[in-house]
C-alpha positions in Angstrom: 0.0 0.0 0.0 1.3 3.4 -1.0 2.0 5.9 1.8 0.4 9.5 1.7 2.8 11.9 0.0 3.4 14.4 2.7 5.8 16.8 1.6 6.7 17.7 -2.7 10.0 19.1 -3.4 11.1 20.5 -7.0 14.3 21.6 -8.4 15.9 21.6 -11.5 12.7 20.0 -13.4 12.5 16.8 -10.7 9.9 16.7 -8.3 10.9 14.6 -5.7 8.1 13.3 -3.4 8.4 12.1 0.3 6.5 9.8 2.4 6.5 8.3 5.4 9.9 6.4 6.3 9.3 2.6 8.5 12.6 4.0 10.5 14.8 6.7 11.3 15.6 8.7 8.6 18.0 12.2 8.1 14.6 13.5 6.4 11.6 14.5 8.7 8.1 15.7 8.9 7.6 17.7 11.8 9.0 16.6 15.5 11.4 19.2 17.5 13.2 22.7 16.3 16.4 21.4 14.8 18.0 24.5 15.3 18.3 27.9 17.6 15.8 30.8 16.1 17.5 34.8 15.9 16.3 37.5 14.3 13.6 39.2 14.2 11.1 38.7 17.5 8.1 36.6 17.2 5.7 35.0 20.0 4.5 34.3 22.3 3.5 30.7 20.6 6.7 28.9 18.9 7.3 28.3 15.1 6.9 25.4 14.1 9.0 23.0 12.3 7.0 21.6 9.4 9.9 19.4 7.7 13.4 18.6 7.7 14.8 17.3 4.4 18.6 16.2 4.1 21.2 16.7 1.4 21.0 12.2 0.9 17.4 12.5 -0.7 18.2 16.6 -2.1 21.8 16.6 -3.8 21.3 20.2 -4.5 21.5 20.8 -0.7 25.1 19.2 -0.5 26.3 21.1 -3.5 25.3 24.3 -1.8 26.8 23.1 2.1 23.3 22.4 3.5 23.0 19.2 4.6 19.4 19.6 6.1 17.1 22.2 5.4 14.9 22.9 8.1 11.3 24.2 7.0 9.9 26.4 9.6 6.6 28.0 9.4 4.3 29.9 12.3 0.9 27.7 12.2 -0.1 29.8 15.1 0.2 32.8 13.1 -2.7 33.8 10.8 -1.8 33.8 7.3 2.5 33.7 8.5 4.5 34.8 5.8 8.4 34.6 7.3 12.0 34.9 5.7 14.7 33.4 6.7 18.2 32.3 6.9 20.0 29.0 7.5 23.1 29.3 9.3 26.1 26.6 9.6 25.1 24.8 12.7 21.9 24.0 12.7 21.1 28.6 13.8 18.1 30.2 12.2 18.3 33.8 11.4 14.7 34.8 11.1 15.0 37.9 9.2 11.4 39.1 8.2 7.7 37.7 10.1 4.0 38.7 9.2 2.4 38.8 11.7 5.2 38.7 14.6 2.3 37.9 16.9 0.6 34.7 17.3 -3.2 34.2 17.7 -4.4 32.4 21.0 -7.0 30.8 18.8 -5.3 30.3 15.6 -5.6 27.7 13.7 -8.1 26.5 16.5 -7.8 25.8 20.2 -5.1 23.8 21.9 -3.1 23.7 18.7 0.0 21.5 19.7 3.3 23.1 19.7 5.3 20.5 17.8 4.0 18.3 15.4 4.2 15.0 15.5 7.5 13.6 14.3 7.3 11.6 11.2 10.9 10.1 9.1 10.5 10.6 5.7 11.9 8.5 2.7 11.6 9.7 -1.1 8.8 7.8 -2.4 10.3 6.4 -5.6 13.0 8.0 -7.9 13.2 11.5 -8.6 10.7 11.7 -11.3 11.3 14.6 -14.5 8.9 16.9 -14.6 8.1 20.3 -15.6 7.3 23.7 -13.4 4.1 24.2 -14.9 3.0 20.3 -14.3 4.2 20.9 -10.4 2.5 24.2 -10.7 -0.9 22.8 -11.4 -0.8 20.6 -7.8 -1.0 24.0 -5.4 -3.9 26.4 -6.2 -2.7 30.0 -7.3 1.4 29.3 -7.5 3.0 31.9 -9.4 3.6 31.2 -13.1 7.5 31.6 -12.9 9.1 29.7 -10.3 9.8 31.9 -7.1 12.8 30.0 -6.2 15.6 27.4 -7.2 14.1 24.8 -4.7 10.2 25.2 -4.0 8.8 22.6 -1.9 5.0 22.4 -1.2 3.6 21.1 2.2 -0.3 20.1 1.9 -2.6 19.3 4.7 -1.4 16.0 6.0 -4.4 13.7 6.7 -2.7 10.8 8.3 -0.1 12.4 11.0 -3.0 12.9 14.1 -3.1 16.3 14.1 -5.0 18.9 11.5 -3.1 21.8 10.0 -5.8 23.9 9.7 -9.1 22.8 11.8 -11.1 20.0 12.7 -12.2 19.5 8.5 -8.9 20.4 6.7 -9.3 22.7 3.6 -7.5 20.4 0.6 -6.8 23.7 -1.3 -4.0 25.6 1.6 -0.6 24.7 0.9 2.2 25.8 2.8 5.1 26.5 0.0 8.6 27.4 0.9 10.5 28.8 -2.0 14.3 28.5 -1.1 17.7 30.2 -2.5 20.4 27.3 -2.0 23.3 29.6 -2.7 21.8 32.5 -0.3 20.7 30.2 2.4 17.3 32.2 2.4 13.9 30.3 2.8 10.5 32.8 2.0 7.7 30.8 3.9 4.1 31.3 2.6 0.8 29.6 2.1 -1.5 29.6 -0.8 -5.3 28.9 -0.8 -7.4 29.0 -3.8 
């Protein structure tokens, strides 16, 4: 049985999709903050770490020194848009949040404040495809890539917690577009 695709990852025409991993794997969904957060203030509710993905299943990571990218997003923070910068080290420079502050009831109440840790594995070979072909799984991306690396991060319906409320919306994605050689990740989310 096929897993659920959980986090989609393109670069360079191949889309590399990840699911869930039977072990430990250098690739994760969710699960702790890798790394210390600087920058720009935000809070009082934490980011959150939505995935983790390693230069093993992303050689375009190693050629740029990353070897793990750390996706970090604010679910607590209504409509989040943040920038940021990964620093040797596993250090965050958080260099641009909107809105700083986070919502008490945002997405709904009790919202944990890590999300379950899932490994991920790629799901089968990098496959070739084209931007506008990756484009057409997130409602309203931009018709010109917005980065080198853009990985897309729909609602998960199989990790026990909902990104968004009790009946997940299909069409919110949470899209990171990411410069390798600057380090820089521009978090966002798109809806139709």
């Amino acid at each position: 049985m096929q897993s659920e695709p959980l986090v989609f990852a393109f670069h360079a025409d191949r889309l590399y999709t990840f699911e869930r991993a039977p072990r430990h794997s250098p690739s994760a969904f969710g699960g702790p903050m890798p790394a210390d957060i600087s920058g720009r203030p935000f809070g009082p509710k934490p980011l959150h770490l939505i995935a983790r993905l390693a230069s093993c299943h992303l050689p375009a990571l190693g050629e740029n020194h990353l070897f793990d990218l750390p996706l970090i997003y604010g679910l607590n923070y209504d409509g989040c848009c943040l920038d940021y910068r990964v620093e040797y080290g596993h250090k965050v420079e958080l260099t641009a949040i909107e809105p700083a502050a986070s919502s008490d009831g945002w997405p709904y109440a009790n919202f944990p404040p890590l999300l379950p840790y899932v490994p991920l594995r790629l799901d089968d070979t990098p496959r070739v495809e084209s931007y506008d072909n990756f484009a057409t799984r997130i409602p309203n991306m931009p018709e010109t890539p917005p980065a080198e690396l853009i990985v897309a991060v729909p609602p998960p319906a199989s990790i026990g917690v909902s990104f968004w409320g009790p009946s997940d919306p299909d069409d919110i994605t949470i899209v990171f577009a990411c410069d390798l050689k600057k380090r820089t990740v521009n978090a966002f989310n798109l809806t139709s």
